[in-house]
mmCIF file of the N, C-alpha and C atoms, coordinates in Angstrom:
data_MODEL
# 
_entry.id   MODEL 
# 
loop_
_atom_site.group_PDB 
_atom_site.id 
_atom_site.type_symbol 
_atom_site.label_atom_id 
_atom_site.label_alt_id 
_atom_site.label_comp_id 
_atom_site.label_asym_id 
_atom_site.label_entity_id 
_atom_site.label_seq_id 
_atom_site.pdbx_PDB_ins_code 
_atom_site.Cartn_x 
_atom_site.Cartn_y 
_atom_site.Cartn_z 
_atom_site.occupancy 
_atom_site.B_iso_or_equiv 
_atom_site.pdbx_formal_charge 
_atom_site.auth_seq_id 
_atom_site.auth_comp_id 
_atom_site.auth_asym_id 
_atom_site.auth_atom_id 
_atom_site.pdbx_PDB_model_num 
ATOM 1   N N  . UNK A 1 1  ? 117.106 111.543 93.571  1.00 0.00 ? 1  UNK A N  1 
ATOM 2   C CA . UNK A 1 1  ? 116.451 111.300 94.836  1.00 0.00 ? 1  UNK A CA 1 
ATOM 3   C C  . UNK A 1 1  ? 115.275 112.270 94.989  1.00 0.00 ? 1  UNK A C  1 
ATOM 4   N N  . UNK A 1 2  ? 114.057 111.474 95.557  1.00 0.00 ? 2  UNK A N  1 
ATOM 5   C CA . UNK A 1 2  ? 112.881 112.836 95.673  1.00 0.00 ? 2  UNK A CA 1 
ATOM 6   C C  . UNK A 1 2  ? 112.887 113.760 96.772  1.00 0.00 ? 2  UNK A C  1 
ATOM 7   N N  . UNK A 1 3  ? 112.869 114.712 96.787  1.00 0.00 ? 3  UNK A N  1 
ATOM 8   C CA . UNK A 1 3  ? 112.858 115.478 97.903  1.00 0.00 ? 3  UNK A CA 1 
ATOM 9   C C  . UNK A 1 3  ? 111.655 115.799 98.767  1.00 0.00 ? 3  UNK A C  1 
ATOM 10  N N  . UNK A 1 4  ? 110.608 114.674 98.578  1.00 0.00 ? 4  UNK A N  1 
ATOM 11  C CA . UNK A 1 4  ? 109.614 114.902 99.200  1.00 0.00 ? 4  UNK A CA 1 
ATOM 12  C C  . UNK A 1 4  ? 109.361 113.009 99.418  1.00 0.00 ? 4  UNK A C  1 
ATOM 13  N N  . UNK A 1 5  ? 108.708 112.721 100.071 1.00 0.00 ? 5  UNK A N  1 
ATOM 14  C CA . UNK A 1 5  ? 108.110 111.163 100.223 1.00 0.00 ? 5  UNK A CA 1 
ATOM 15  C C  . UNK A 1 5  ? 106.908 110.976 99.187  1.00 0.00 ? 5  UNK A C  1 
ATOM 16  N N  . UNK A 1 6  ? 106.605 110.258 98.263  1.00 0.00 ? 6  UNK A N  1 
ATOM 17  C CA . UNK A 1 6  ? 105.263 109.858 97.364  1.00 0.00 ? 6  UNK A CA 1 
ATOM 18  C C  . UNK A 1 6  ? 104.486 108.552 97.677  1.00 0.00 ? 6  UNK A C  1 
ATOM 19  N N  . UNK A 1 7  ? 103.746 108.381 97.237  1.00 0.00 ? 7  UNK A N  1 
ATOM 20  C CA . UNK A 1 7  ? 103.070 107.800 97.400  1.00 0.00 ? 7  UNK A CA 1 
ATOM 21  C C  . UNK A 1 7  ? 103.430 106.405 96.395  1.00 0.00 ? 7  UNK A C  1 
ATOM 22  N N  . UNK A 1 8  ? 103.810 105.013 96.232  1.00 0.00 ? 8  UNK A N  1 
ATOM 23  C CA . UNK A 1 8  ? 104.295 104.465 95.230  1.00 0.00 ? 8  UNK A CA 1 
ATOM 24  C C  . UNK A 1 8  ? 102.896 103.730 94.233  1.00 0.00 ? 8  UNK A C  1 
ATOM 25  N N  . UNK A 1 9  ? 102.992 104.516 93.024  1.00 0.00 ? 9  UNK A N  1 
ATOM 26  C CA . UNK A 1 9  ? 101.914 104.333 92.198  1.00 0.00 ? 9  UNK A CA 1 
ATOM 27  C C  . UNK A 1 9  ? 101.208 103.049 92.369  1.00 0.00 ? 9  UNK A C  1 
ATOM 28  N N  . UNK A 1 10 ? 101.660 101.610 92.498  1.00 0.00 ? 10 UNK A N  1 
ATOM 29  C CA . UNK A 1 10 ? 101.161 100.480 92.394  1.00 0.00 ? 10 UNK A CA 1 
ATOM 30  C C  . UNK A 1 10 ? 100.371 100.844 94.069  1.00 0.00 ? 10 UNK A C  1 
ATOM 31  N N  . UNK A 1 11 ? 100.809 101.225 94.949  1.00 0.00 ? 11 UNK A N  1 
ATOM 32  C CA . UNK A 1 11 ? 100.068 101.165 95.866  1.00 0.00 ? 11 UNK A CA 1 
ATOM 33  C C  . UNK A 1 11 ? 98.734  102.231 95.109  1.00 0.00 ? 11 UNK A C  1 
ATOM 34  N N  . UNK A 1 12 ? 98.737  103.453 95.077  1.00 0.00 ? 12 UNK A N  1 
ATOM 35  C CA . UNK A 1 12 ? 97.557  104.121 94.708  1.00 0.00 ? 12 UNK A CA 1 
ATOM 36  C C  . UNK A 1 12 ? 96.599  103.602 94.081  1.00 0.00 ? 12 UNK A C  1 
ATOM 37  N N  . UNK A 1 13 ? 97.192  102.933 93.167  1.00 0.00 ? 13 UNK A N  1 
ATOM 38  C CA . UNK A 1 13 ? 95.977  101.973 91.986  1.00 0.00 ? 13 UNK A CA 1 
ATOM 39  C C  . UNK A 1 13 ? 95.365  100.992 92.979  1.00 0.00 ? 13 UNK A C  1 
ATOM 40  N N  . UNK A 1 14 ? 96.233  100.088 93.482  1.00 0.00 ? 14 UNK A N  1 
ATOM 41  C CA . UNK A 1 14 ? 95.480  99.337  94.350  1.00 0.00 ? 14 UNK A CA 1 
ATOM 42  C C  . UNK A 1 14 ? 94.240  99.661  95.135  1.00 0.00 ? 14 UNK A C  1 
ATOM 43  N N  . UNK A 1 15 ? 94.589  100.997 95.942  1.00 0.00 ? 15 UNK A N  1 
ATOM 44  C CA . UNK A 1 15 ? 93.907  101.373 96.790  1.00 0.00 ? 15 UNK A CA 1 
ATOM 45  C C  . UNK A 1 15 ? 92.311  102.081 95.978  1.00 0.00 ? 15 UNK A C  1 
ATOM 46  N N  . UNK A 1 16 ? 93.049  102.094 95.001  1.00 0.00 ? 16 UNK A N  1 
ATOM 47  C CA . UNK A 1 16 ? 92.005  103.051 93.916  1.00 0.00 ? 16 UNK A CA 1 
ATOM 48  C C  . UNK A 1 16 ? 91.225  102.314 93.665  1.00 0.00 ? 16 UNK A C  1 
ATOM 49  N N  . UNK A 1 17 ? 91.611  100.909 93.133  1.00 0.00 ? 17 UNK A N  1 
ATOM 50  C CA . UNK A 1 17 ? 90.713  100.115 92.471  1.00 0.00 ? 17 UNK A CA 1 
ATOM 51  C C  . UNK A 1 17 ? 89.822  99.384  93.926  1.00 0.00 ? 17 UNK A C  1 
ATOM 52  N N  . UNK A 1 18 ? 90.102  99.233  95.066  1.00 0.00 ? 18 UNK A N  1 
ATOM 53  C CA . UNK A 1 18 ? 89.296  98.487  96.148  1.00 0.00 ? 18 UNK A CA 1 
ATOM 54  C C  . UNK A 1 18 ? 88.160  99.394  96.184  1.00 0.00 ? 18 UNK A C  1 
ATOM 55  N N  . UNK A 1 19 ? 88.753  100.526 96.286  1.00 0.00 ? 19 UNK A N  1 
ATOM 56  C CA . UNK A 1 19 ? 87.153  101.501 97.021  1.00 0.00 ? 19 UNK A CA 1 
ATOM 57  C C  . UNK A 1 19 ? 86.451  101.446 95.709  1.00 0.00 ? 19 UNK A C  1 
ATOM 58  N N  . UNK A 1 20 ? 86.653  101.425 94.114  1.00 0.00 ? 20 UNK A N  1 
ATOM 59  C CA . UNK A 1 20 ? 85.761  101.369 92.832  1.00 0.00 ? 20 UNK A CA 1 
ATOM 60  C C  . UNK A 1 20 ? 85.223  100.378 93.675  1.00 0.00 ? 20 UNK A C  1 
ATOM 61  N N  . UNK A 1 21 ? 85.757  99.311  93.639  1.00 0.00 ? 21 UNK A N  1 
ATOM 62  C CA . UNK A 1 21 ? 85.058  98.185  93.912  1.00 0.00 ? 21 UNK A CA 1 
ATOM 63  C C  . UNK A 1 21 ? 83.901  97.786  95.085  1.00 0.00 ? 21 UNK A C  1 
ATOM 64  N N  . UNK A 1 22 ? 84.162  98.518  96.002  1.00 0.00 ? 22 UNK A N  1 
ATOM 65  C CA . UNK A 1 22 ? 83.733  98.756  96.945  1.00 0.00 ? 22 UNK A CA 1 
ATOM 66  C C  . UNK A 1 22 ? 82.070  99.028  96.186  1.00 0.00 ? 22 UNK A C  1 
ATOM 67  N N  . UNK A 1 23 ? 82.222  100.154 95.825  1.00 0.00 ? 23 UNK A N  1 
ATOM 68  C CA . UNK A 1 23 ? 81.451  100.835 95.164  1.00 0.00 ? 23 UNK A CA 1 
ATOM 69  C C  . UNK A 1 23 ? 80.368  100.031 94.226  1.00 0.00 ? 23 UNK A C  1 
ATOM 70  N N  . UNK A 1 24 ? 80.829  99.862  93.316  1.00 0.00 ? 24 UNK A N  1 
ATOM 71  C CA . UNK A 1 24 ? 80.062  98.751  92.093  1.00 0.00 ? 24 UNK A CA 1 
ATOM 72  C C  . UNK A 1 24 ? 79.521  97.316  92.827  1.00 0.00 ? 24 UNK A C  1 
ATOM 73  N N  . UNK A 1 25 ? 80.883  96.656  93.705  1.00 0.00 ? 25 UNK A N  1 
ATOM 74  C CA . UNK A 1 25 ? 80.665  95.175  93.801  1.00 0.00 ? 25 UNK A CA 1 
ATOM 75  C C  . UNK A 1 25 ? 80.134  94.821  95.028  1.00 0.00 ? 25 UNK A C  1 
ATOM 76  N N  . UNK A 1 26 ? 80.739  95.831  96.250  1.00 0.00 ? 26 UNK A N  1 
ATOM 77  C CA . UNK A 1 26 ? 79.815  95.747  97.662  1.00 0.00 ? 26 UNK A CA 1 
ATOM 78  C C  . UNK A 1 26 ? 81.252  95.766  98.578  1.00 0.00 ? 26 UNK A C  1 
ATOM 79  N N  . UNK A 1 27 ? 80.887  95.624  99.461  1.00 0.00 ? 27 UNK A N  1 
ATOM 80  C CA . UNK A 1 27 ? 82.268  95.654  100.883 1.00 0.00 ? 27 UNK A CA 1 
ATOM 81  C C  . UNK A 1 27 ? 82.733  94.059  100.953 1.00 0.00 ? 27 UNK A C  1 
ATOM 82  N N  . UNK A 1 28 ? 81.572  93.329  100.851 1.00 0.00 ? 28 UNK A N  1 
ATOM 83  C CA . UNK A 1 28 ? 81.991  92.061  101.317 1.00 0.00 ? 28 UNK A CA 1 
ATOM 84  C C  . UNK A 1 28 ? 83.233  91.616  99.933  1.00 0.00 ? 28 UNK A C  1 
ATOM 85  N N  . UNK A 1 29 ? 82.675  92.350  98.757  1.00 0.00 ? 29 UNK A N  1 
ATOM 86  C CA . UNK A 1 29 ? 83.449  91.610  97.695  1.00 0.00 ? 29 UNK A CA 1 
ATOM 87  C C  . UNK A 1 29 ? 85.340  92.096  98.104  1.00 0.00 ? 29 UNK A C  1 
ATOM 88  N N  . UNK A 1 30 ? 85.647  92.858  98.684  1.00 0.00 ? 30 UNK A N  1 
ATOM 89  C CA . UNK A 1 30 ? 86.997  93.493  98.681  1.00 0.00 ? 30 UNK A CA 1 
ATOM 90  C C  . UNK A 1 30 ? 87.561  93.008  100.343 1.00 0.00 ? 30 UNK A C  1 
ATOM 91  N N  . UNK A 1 31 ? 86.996  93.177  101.038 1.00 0.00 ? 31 UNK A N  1 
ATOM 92  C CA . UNK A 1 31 ? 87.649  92.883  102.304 1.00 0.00 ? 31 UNK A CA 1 
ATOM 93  C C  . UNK A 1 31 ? 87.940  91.201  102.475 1.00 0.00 ? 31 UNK A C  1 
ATOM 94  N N  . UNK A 1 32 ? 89.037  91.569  102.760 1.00 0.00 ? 32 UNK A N  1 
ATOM 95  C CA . UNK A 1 32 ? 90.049  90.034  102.769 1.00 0.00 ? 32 UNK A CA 1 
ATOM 96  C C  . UNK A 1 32 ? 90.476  89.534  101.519 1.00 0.00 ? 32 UNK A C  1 
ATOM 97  N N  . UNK A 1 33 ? 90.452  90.287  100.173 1.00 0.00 ? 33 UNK A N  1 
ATOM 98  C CA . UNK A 1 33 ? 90.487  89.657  99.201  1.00 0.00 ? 33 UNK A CA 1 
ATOM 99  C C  . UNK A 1 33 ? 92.202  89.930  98.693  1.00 0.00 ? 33 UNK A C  1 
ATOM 100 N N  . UNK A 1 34 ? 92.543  91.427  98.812  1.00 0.00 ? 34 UNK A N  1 
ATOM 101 C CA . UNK A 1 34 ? 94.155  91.645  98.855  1.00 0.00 ? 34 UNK A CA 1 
ATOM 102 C C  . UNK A 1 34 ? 94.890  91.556  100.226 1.00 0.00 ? 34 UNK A C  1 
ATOM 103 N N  . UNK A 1 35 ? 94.564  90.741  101.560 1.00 0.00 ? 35 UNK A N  1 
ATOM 104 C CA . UNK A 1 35 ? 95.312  90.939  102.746 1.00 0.00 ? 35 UNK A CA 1 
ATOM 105 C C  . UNK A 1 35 ? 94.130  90.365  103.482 1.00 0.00 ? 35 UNK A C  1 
ATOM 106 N N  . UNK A 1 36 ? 94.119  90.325  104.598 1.00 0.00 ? 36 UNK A N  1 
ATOM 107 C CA . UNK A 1 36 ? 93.850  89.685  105.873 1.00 0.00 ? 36 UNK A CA 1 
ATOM 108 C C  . UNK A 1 36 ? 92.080  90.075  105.623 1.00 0.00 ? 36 UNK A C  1 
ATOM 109 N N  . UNK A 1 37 ? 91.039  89.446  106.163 1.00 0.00 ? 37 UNK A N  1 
ATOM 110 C CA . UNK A 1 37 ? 89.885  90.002  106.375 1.00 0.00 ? 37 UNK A CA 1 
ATOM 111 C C  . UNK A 1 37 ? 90.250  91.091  107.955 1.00 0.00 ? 37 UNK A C  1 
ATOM 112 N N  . UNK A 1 38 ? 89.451  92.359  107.974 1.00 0.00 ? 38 UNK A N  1 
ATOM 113 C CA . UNK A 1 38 ? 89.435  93.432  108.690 1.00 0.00 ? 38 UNK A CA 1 
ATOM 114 C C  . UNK A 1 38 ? 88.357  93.406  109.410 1.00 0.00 ? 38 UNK A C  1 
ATOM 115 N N  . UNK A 1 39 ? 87.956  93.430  110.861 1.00 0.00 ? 39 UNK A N  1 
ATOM 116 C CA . UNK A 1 39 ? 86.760  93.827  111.596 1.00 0.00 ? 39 UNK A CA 1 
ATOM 117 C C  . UNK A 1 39 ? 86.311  94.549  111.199 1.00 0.00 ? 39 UNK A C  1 
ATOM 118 N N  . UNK A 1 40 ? 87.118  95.769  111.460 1.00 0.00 ? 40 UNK A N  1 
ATOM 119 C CA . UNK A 1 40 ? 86.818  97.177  111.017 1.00 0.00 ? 40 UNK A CA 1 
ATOM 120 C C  . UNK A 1 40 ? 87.300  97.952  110.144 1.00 0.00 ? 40 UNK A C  1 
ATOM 121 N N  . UNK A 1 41 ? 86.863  97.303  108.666 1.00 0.00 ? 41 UNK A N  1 
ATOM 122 C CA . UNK A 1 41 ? 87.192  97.270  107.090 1.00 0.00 ? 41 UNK A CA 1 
ATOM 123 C C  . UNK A 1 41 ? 87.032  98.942  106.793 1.00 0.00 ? 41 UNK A C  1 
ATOM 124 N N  . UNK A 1 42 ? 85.873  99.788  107.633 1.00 0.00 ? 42 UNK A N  1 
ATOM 125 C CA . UNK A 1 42 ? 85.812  100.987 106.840 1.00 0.00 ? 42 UNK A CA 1 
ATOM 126 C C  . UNK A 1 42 ? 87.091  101.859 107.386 1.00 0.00 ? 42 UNK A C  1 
ATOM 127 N N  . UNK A 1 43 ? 87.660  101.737 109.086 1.00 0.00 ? 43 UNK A N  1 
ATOM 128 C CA . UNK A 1 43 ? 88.681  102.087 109.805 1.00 0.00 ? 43 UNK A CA 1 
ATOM 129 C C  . UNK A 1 43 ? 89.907  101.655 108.914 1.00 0.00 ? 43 UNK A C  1 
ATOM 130 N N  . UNK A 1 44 ? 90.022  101.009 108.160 1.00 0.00 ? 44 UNK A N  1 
ATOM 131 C CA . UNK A 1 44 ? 91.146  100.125 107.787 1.00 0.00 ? 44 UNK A CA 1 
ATOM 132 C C  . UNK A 1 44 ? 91.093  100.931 106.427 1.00 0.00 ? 44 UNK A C  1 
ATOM 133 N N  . UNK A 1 45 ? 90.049  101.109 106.017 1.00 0.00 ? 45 UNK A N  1 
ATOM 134 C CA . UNK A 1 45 ? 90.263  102.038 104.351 1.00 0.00 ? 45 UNK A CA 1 
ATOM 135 C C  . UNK A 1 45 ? 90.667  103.514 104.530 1.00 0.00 ? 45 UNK A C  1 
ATOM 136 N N  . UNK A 1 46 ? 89.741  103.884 106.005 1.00 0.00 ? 46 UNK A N  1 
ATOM 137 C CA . UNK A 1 46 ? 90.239  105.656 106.215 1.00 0.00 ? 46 UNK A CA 1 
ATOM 138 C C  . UNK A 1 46 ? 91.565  105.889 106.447 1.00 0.00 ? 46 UNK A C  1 
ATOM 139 N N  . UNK A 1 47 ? 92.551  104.904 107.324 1.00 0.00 ? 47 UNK A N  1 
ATOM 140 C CA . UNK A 1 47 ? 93.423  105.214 107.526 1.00 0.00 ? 47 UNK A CA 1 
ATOM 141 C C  . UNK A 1 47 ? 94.608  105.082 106.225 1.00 0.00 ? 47 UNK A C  1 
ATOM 142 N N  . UNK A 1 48 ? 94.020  104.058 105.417 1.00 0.00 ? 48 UNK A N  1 
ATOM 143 C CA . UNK A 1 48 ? 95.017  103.625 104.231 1.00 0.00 ? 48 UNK A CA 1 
ATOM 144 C C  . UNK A 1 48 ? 94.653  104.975 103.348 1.00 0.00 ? 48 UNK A C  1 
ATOM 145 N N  . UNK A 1 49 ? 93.671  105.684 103.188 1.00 0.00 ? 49 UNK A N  1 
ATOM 146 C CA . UNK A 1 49 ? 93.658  107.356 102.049 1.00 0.00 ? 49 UNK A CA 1 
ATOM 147 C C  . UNK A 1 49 ? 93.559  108.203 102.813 1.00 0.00 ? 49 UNK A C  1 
ATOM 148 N N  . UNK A 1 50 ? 93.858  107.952 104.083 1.00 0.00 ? 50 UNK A N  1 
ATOM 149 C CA . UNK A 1 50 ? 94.337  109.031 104.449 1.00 0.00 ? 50 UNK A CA 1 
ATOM 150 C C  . UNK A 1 50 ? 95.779  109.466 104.780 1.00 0.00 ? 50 UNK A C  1 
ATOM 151 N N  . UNK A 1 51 ? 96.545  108.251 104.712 1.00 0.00 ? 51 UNK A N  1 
ATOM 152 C CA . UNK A 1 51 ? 98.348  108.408 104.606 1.00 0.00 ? 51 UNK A CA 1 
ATOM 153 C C  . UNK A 1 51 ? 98.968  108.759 103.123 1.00 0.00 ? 51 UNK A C  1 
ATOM 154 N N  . UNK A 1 52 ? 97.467  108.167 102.163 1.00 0.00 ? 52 UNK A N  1 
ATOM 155 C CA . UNK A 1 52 ? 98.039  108.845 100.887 1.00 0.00 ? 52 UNK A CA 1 
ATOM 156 C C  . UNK A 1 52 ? 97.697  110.624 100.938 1.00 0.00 ? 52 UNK A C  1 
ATOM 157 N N  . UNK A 1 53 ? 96.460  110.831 101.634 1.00 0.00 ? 53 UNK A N  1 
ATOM 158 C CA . UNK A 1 53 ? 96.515  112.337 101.458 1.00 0.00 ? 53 UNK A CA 1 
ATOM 159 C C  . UNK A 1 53 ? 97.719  112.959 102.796 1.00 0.00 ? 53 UNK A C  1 
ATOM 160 N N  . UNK A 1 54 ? 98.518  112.607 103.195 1.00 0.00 ? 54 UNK A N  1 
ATOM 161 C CA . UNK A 1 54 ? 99.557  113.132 104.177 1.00 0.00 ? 54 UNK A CA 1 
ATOM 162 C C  . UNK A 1 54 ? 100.452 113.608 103.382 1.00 0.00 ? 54 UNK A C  1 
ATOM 163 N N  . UNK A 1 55 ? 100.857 112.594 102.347 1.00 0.00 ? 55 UNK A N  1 
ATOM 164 C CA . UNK A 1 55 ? 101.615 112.722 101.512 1.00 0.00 ? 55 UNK A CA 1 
ATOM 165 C C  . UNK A 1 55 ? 101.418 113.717 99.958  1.00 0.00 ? 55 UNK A C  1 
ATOM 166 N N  . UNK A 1 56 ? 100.085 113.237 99.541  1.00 0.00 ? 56 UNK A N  1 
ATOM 167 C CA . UNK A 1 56 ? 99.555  114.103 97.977  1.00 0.00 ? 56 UNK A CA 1 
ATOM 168 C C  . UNK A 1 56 ? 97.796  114.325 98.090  1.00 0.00 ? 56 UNK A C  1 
ATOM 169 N N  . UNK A 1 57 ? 97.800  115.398 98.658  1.00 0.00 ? 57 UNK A N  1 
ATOM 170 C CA . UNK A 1 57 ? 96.357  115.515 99.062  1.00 0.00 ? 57 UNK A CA 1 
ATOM 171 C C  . UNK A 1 57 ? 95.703  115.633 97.984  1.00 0.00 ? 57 UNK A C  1 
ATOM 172 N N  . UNK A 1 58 ? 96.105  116.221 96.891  1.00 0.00 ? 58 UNK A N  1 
ATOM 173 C CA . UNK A 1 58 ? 95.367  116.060 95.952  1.00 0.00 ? 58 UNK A CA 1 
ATOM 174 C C  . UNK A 1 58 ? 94.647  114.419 95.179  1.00 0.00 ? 58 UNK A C  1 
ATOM 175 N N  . UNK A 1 59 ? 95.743  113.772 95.258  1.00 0.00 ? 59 UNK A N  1 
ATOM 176 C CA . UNK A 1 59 ? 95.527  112.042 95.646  1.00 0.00 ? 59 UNK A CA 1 
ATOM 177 C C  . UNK A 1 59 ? 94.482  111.633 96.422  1.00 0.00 ? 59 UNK A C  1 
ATOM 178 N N  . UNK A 1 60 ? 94.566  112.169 97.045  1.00 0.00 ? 60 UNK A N  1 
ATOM 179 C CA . UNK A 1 60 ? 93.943  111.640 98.644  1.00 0.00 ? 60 UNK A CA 1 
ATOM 180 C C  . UNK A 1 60 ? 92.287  111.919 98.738  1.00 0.00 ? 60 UNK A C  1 
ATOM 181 N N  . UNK A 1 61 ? 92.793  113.681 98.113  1.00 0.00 ? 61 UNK A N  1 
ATOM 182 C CA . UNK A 1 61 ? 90.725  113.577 97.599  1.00 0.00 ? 61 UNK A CA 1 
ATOM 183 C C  . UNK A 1 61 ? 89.836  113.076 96.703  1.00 0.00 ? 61 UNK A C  1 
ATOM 184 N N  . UNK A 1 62 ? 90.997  112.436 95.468  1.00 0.00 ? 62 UNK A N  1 
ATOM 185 C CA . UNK A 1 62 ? 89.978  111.415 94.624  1.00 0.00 ? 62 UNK A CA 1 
ATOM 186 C C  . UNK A 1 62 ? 89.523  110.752 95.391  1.00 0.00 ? 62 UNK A C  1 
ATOM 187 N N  . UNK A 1 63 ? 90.577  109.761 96.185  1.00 0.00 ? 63 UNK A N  1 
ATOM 188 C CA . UNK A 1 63 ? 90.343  108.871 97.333  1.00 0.00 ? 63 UNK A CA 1 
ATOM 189 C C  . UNK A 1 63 ? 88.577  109.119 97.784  1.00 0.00 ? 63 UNK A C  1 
ATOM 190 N N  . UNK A 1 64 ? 89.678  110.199 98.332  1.00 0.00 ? 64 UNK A N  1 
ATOM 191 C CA . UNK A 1 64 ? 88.125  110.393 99.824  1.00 0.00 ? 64 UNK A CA 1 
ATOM 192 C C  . UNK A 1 64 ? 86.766  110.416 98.741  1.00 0.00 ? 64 UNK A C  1 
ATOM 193 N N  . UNK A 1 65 ? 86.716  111.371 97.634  1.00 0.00 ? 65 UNK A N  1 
ATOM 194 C CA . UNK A 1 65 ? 85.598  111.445 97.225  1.00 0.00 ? 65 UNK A CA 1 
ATOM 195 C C  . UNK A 1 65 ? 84.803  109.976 96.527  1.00 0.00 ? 65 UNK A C  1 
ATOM 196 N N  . UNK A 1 66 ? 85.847  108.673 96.397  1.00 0.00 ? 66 UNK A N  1 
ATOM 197 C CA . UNK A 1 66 ? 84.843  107.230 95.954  1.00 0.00 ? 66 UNK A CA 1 
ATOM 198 C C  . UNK A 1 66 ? 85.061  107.357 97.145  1.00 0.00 ? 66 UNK A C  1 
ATOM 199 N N  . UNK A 1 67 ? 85.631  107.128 98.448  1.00 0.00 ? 67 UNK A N  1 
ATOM 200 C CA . UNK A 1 67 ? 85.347  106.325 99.521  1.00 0.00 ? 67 UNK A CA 1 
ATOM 201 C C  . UNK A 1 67 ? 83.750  106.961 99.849  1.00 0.00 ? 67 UNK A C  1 
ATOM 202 N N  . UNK A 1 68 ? 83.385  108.014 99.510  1.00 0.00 ? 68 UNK A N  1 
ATOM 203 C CA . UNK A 1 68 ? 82.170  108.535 100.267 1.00 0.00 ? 68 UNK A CA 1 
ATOM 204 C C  . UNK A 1 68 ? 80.974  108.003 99.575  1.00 0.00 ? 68 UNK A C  1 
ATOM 205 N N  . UNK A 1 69 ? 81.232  107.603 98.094  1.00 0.00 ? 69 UNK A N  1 
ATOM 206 C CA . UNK A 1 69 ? 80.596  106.987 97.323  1.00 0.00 ? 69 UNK A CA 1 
ATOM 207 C C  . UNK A 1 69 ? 79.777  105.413 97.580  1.00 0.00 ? 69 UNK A C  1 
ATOM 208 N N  . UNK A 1 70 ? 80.514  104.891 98.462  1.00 0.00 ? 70 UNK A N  1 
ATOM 209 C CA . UNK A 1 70 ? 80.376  103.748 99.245  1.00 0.00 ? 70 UNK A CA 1 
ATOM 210 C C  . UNK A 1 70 ? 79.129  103.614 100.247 1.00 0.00 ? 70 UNK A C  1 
ATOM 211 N N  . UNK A 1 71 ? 78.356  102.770 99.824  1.00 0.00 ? 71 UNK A N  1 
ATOM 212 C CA . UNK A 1 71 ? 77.754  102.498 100.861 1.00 0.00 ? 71 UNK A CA 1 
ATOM 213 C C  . UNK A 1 71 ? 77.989  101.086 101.904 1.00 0.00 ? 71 UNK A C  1 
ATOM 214 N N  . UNK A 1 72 ? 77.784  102.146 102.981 1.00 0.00 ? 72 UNK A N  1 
ATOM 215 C CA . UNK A 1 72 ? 77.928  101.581 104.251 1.00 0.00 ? 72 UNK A CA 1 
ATOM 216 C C  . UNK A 1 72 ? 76.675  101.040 105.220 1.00 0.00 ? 72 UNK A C  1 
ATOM 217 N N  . UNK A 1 73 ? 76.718  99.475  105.601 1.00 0.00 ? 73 UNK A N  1 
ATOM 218 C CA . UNK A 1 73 ? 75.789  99.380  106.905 1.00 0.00 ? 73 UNK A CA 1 
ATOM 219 C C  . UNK A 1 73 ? 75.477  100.310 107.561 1.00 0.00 ? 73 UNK A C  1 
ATOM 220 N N  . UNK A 1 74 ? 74.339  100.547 108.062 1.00 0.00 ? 74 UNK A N  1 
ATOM 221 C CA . UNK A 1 74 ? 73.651  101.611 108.791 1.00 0.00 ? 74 UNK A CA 1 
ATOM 222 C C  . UNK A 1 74 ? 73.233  100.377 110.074 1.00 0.00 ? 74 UNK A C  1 
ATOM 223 N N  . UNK A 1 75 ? 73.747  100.721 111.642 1.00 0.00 ? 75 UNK A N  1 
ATOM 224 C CA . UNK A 1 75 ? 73.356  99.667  112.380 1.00 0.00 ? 75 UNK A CA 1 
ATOM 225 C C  . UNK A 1 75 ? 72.380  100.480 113.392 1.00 0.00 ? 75 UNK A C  1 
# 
């Protein structure tokens, strides 16, 4: 039994591979494509790496560092 809560690998990859994607392919290409389309797709990614860094922050700052990689609408 773990004595701490982790993060379950297939989720990390997942999450890993959207924001690459994000990255290379654009926002529109990832949102709605594993789950529901999101209004507020970038709210919806911060909160999903940021429960992985609650758990393995070290995780969490690969994360953060593609999510920042991302470009975002400027309105």
């Amino acid at each position: 039994m773990n004595a701490v809560p982790k993060v379950p690998r297939p989720a990390f990859g997942e999450l890993r591979a959207i924001l690459h994607n994000c990255v290379v392919e654009g926002l529109a290409s990832q949102n709605g494509v594993r789950g529901p389309v999101h209004g507020e797709f970038r709210a919806h990614l911060l909160g999903r790496f940021s429960w992985v860094e609650s758990l393995s922050p070290a995780r969490g700052r690969r994360l953060r560092n593609e999510f920042n990689r991302i470009r975002w609408p400027e309105f």
